[in-house]
C-alpha positions in Angstrom: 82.9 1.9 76.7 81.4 3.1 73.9 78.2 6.0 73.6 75.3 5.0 71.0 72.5 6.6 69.0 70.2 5.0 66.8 67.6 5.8 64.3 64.8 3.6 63.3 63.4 3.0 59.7 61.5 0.3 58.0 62.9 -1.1 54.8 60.7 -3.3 51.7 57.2 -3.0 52.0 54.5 0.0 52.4 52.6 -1.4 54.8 49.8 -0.3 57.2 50.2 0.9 60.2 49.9 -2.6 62.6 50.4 -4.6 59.8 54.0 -5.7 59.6 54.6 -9.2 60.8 58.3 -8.0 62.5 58.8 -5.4 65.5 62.3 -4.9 67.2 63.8 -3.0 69.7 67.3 -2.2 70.5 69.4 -0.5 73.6 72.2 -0.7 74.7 73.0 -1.6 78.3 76.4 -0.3 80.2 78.6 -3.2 79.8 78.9 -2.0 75.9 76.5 -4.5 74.6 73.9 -4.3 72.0 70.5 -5.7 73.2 68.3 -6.6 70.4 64.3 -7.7 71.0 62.3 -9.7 68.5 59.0 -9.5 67.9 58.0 -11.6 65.1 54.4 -12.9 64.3 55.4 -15.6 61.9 56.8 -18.9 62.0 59.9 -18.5 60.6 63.7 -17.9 61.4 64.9 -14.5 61.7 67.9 -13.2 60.5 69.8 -10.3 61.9 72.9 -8.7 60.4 74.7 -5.6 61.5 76.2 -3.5 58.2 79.2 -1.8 58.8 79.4 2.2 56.3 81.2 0.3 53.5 78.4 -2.3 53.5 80.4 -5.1 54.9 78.5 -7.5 57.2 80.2 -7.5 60.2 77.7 -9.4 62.1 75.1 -12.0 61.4 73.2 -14.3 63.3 69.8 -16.5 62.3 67.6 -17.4 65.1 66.7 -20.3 63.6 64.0 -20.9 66.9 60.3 -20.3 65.9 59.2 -18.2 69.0 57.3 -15.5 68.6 59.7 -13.5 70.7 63.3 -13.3 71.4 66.1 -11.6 72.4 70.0 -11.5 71.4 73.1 -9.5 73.0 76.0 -8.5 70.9 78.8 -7.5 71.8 79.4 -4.2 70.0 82.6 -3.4 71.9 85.6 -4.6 69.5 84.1 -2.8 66.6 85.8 0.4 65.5 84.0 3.7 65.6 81.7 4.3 63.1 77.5 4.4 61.4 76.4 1.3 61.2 72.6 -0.6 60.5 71.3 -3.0 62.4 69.0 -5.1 60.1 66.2 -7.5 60.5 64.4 -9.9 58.5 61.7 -12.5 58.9 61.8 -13.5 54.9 58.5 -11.1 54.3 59.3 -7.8 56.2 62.7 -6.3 56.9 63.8 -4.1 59.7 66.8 -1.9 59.6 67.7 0.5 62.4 70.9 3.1 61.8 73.6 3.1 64.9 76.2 5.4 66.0 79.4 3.9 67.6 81.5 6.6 69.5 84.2 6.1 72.2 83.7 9.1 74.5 86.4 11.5 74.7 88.9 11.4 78.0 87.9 14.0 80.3 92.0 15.7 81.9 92.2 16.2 85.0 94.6 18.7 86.7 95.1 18.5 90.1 97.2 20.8 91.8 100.0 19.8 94.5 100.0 21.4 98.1 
């Protein structure tokens, strides 16, 4: 099992607050998957990568579906500790959201013998 953080930023344009054609959210649920929503006002394919710290893509998917709103799971669970971004793209604005892969520590036990 691994614990997550993540931070959120916007990457490209300046835009208005409201005005960006791309909104995602991402969780992660207990089975150690990475649950990403899609928001995404235009016709076109999204593409989602996720960056590993030496700027190797170590995932990429395009959801090549035209719906205004989707969802993807990913399973985050074979990839070694580490930072890592999560980015988004629609072709005109780009999403990228910084994550935190830790394996908790083992919590020792001593139990003592009658």
């Amino acid at each position: 099992m691994l614990l997550a953080s993540t931070t959120m930023f916007a990457a490209g344009h300046q835009q208005p607050a409201g005005s960006s054609s791309l909104r995602t959210g991402l969780y992660f649920s207990k089975d150690g998957k990475l649950n990403i929503n899609i928001e995404n006002n235009l016709n076109k394919m999204t593409k989602v990568q996720i960056i590993d710290s030496r700027n190797q893509v170590v995932f990429q998917k395009n959801n090549k579906y035209n719906s205004r709103l989707s969802k993807l799971k990913v399973d985050v669970n074979s990839l070694p500790d580490g930072a890592y971004t999560v980015q988004i793209s629609n072709g005109k604005d780009t999403v990228a959201q910084n994550v935190q892969l830790e394996t908790p520590k083992q919590e020792r036990f001593l139990v003592v013998g009658k």
